[in-house]
C-alpha positions as CSV (number, residue, x, y, z in Angstrom):
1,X,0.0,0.0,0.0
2,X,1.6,3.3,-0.7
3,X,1.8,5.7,2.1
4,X,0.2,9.2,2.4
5,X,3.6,10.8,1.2
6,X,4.0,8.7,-1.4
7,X,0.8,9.4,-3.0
8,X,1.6,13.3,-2.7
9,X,5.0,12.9,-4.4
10,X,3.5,10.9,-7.4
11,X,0.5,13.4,-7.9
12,X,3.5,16.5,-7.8
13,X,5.3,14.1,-10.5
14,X,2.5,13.2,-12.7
15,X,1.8,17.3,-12.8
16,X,5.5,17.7,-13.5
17,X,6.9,17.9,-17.1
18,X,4.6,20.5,-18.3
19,X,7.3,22.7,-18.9
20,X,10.6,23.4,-18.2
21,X,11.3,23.3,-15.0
22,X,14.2,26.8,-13.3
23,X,16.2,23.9,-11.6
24,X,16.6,20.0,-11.4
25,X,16.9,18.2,-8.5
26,X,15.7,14.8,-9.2
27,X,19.2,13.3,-7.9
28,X,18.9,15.5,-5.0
29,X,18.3,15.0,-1.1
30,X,16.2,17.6,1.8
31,X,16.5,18.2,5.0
32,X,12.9,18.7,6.7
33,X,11.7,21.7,8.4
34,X,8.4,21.6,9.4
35,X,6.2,21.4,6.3
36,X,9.4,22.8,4.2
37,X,11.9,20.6,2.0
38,X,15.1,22.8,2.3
39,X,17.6,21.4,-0.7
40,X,21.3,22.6,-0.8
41,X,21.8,23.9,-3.9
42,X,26.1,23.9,-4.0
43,X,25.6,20.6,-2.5
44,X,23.5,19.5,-5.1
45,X,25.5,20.6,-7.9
46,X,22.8,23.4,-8.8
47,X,24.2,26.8,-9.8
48,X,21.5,29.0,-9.9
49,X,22.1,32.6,-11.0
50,X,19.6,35.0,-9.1
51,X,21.2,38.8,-10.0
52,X,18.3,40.9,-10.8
53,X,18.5,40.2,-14.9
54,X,18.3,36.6,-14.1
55,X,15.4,36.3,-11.9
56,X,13.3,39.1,-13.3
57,X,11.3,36.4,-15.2
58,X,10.7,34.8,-12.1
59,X,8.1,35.5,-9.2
60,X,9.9,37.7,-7.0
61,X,9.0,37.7,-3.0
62,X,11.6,40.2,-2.4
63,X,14.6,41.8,-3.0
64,X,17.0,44.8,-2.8
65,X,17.2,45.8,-6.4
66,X,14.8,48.5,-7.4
67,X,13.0,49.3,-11.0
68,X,11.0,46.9,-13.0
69,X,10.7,44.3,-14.4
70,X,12.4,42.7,-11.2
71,X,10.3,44.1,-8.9
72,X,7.0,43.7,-10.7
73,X,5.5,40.6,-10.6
74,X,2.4,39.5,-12.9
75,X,-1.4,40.5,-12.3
76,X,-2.8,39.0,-9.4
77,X,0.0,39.3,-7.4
78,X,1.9,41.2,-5.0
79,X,5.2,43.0,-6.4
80,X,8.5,41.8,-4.6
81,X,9.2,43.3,-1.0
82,X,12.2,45.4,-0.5
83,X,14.8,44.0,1.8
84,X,17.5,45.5,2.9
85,X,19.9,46.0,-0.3
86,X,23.1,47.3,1.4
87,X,25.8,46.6,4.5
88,X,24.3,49.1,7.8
89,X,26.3,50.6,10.0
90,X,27.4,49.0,13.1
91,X,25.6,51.6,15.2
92,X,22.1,51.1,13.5
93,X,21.8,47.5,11.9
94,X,18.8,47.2,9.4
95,X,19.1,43.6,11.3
96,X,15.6,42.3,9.9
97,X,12.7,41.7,7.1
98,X,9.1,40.9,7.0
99,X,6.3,40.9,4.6
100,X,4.4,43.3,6.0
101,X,3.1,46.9,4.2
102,X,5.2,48.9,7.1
103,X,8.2,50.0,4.9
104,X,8.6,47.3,2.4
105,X,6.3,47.0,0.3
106,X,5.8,48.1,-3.4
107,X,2.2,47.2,-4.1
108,X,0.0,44.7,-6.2
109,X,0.2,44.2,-9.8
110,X,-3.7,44.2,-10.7
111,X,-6.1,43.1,-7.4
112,X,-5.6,40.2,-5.1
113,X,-8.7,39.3,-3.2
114,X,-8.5,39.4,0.4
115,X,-4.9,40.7,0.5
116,X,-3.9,40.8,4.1
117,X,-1.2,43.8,5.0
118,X,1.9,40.9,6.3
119,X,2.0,38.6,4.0
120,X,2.9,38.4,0.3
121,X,0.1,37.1,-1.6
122,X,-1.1,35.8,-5.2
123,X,-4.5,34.9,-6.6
124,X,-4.1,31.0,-7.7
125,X,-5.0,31.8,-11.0
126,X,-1.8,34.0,-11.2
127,X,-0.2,30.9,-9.5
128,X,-1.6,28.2,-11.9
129,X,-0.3,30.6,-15.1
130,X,3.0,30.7,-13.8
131,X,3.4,27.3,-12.4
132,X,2.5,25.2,-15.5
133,X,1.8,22.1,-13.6
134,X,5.4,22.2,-12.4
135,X,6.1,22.2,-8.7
136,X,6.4,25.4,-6.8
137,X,9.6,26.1,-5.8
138,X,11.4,28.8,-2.8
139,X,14.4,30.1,-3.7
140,X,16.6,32.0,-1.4
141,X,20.0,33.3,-1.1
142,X,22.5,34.6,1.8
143,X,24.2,37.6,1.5
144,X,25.8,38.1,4.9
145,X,29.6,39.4,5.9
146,X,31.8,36.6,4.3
147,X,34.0,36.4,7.7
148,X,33.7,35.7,11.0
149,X,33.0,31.9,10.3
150,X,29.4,30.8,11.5
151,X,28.6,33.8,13.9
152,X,28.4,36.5,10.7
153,X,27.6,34.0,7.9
154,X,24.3,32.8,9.6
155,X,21.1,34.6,9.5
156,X,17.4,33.1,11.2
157,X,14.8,32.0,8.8
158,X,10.8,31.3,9.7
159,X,8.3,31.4,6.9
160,X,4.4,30.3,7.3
161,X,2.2,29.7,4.0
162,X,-1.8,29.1,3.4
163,X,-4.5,29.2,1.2
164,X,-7.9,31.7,1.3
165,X,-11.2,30.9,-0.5
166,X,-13.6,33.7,-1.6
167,X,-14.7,34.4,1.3
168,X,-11.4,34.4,3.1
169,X,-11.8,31.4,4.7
170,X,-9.0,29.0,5.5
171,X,-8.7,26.2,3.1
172,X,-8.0,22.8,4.3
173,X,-7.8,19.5,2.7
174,X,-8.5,15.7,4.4
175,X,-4.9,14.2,4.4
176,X,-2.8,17.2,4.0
177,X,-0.9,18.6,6.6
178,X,-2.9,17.3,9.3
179,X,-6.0,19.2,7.8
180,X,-4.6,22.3,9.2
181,X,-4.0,24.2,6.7
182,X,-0.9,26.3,7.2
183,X,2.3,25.2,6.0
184,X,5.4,26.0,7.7
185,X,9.1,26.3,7.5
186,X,10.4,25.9,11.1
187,X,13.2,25.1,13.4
188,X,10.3,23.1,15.9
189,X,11.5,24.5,18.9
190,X,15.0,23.4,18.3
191,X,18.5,24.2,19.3
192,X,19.6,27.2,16.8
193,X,22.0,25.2,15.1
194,X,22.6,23.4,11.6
195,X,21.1,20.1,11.7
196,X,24.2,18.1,12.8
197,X,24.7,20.0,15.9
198,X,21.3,19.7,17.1
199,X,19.5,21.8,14.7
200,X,15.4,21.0,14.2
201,X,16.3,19.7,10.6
202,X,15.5,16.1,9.9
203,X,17.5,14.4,7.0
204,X,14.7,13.1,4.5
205,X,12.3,13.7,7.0
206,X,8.7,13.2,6.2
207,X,6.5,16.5,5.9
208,X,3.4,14.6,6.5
209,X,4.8,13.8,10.2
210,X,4.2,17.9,11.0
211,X,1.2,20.0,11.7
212,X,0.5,23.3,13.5
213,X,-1.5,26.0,12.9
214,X,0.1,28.7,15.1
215,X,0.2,32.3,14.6
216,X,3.8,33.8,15.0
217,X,6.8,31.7,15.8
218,X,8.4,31.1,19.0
219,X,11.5,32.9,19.6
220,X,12.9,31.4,22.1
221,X,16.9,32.3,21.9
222,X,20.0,29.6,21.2
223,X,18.7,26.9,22.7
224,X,15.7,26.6,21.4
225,X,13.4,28.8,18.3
226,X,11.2,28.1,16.1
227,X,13.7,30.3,13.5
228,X,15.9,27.9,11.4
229,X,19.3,28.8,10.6
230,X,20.5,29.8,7.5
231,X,24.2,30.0,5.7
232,X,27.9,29.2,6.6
233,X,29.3,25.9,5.9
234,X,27.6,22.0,6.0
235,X,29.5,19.2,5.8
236,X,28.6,15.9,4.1
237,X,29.6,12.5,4.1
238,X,28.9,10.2,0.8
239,X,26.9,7.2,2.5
240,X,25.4,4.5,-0.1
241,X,25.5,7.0,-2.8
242,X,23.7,9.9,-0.5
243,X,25.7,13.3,0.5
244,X,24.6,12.7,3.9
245,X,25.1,15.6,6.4
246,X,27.7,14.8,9.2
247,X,28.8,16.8,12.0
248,X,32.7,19.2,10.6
249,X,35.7,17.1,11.0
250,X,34.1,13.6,10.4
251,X,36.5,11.6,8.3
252,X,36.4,11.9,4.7
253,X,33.4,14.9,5.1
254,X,33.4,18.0,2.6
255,X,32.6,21.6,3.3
256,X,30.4,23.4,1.7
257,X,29.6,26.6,1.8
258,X,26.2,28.2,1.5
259,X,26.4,32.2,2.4
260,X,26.9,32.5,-1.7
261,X,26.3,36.1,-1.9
262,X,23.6,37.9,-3.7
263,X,23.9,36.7,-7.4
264,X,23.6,33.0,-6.4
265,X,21.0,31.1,-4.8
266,X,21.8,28.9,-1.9
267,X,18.4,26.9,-1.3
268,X,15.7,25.5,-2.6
269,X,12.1,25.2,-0.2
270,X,9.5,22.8,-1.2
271,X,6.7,22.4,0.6
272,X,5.0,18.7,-1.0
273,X,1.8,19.3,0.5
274,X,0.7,22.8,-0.3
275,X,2.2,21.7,-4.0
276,X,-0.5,19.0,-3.4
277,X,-3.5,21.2,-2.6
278,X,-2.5,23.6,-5.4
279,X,-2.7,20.8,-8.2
280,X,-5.9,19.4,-6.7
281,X,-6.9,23.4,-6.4
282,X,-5.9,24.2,-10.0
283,X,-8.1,20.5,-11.5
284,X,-10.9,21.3,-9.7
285,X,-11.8,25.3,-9.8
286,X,-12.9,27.2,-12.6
287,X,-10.8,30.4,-13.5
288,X,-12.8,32.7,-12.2
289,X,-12.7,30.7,-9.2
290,X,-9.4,30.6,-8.9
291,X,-8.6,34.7,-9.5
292,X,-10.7,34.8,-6.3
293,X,-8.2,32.1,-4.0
294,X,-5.2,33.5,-2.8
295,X,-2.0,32.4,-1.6
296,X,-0.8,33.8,1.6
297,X,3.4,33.8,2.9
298,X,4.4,35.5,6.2
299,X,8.0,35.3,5.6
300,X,10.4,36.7,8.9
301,X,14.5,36.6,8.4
302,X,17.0,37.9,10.7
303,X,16.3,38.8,13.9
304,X,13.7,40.9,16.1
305,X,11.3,43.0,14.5
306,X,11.6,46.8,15.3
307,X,8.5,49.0,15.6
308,X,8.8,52.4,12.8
309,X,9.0,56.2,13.9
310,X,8.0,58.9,11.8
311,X,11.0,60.5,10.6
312,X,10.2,63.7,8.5
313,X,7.6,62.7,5.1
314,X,8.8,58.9,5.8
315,X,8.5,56.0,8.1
316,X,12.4,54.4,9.5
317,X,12.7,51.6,11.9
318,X,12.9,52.5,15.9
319,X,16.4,51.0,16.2
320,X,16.2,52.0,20.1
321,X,13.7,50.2,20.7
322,X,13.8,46.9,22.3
323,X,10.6,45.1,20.3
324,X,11.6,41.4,19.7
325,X,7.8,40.7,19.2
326,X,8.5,38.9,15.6
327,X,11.4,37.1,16.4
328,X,14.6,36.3,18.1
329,X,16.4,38.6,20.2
330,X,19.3,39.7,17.9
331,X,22.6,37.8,18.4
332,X,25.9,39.2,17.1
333,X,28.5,37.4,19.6
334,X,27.4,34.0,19.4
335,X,28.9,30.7,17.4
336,X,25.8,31.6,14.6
337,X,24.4,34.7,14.4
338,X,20.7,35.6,13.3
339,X,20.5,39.3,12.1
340,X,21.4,40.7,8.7
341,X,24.3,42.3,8.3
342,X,24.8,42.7,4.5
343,X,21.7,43.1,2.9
344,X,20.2,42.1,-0.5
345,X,18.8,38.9,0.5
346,X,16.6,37.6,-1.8
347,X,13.5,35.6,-2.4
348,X,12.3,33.9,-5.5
349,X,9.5,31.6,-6.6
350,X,10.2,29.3,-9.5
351,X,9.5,25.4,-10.2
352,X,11.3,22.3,-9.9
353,X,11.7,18.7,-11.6
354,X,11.7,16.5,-7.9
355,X,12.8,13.0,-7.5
356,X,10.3,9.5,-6.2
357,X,11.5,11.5,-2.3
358,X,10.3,8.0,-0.6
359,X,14.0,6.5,0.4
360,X,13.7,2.3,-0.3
361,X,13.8,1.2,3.5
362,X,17.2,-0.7,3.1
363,X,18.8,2.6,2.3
364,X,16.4,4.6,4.9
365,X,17.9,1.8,7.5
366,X,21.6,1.8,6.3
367,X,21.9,5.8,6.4
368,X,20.5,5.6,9.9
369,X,23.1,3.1,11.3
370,X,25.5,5.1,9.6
371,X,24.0,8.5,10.9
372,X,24.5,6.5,14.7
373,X,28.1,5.4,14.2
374,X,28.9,9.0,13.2
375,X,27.2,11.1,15.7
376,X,28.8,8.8,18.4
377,X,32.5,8.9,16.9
378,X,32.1,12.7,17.1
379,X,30.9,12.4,20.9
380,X,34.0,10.2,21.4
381,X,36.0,12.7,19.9
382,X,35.0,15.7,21.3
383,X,35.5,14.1,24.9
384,X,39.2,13.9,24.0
385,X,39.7,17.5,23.7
């Protein structure tokens, strides 16, 4: 009998193929968070140009270019956010971004129905034009100081998705997600860490085995956030064929790097189960209907959110205030820091060509073991010192 999972993967392949996918990475492996995929791009072999020629064609979420066509998305949808786009002073970091109508964004292209003022949003039809039966796919890359190892290289990452009917009304499928509804990209209360040091990541972890349907994050601090971290270097270990991650300094491990800069795209975020309800969405709703649904994303990166003071004909961020309200307290002096520090992160929506993601249980078993015997060398090793 095939499991939940597997049935959502073959419907996202069966839809696949309509088009020519922006990236393939049917030989590639994830790392859950939550409801999210997250692929390594570098470590999939993927070199994904995202400079602002590149991408323009793209959906844009955000971004710290300005001027069309890169920051003017189709009809139906929001046009990309502005983040921040260059390094702040020391003295008053531009430390964080949200999707919210505050300071950063640049208005809808056409009308979205029920456009909510913190979240980027689309109309499914706009979504089903653009998607061409291929799978939606996150893009991101990190842009933060290239020194400092882990502690400047690192930013915090928490991202929530959904789906509105006409009405407004949450939409939820039997069988997906739990039948919550919301789709998440989250560290699950975790250590903020990558996931071989303790990190919320699970290594071909099953979305299906996650459901929530909370509002805002938790922010917690180090030892434990709902904010996932993002950038510096992973290592990996080839186990049975699979670049499996391993904690630094395991025998016969590579590094990889991931804070690529802001021409080159270090991830990849699929979430299988939205992908699902979108394909089952697009089959079953007429046009009209579907100009009327709308896809939400509350995306948060870097660190606490700060309130906004008038400052002459504009609004500026209250950088002595001490708001943490929409995430973690900011972190500068730690092993992996959380704020931005460089600016022009950005955020892209494109599609995917995706592997059978169900591992055959001998392999499933045999990284395990492998995973053990690893993590317990380390242990070993770091007692020594």
């Amino acid at each position: 009998m095939k499991t939940r999972f597997s049935l959502i993967v073959a419907a996202l392949m069966v839809a696949g193929n309509a088009s020519a996918a922006t990236v393939n990475l049917s030989s590639a492996y994830w790392v859950q968070y939550g409801d999210a995929q997250s692929y390594s791009l570098p470590i999939a072999g993927v070199n994904l140009q995202s400079s602002p020629g590149q991408i323009q064609d793209l959906i844009v979420v955000a971004t710290g270019a300005e001027g069309n066509p890169v920051t003017t998305n189709s009809s139906g949808m929001d046009n990309a956010y502005s983040s921040p786009n260059s390094p702040p002073a020391q003295t008053n970091p531009q430390d964080t971004f949200f999707t919210a109508n505050i300071l950063t964004s640049r208005g809808t292209t056409g009308t979205v129905n029920n456009n909510l003022d913190n979240t980027w949003d689309a109309s499914l039809g706009a979504m089903k034009s653009f998607l061409k039966g291929d799978a939606m796919t996150v893009f991101f890359n990190n842009n933060q100081i290239n020194s400092g190892g882990g502690s400047l290289q690192s930013l915090a990452s928490w991202a929530r998705l959904w789906i509105t009917d006409a009405s407004g009304s949450l939409v939820t499928m039997n069988g997906l997600n739990g039948n919550s509804g919301y789709f998440y990209l989250t560290n699950l209360g975790a250590k903020y860490d990558i996931v071989t040091q303790g990190g919320g990541g699970v290594f071909l972890g099953d979305v299906t085995t996650y459901s929530s349907s909370v509002a805002n994050p938790f922010a917690g601090d180090k030892n434990g956030t709902d904010f996932v971290l993002s950038g510096g270097k992973i290592c990996t270990l080839t186990i049975s064929g699979i670049p499996t991650p391993v904690p630094c300094g395991t025998p016969g491990s590579t590094s990889t790097d991931h804070n690529l800069g802001a021409d080159r795209a270090a991830y990849a975020l699929i979430f299988p189960e939205l992908n699902a309800m979108m394909n089952t969405l697009f089959g079953s709703l007429s046009a009209s209907d579907l100009d009327k649904y709308t896809l939400h994303a509350d995306i948060r990166l870097g660190c606490g959110f700060k309130p906004v003071i008038a400052q002459g004909n504009k609004l500026v961020y209250d950088f002595g205030a001490n708001d943490e309200s929409w995430g973690m307290a900011c972190m500068y002096d730690n092993t992996y820091g959380n704020g931005l520090n460089n600016g022009y992160e950005q955020i892209f929506i494109g599609t995917a060509t995706l592997r059978n993601q169900v591992p055959e249980p001998a392999t499933g078993m045999l990284l395990g073991l492998s995973l053990i015997a690893l993590m317990a060398s380390s242990r070993r090793n770091q007692s020594r010192h």
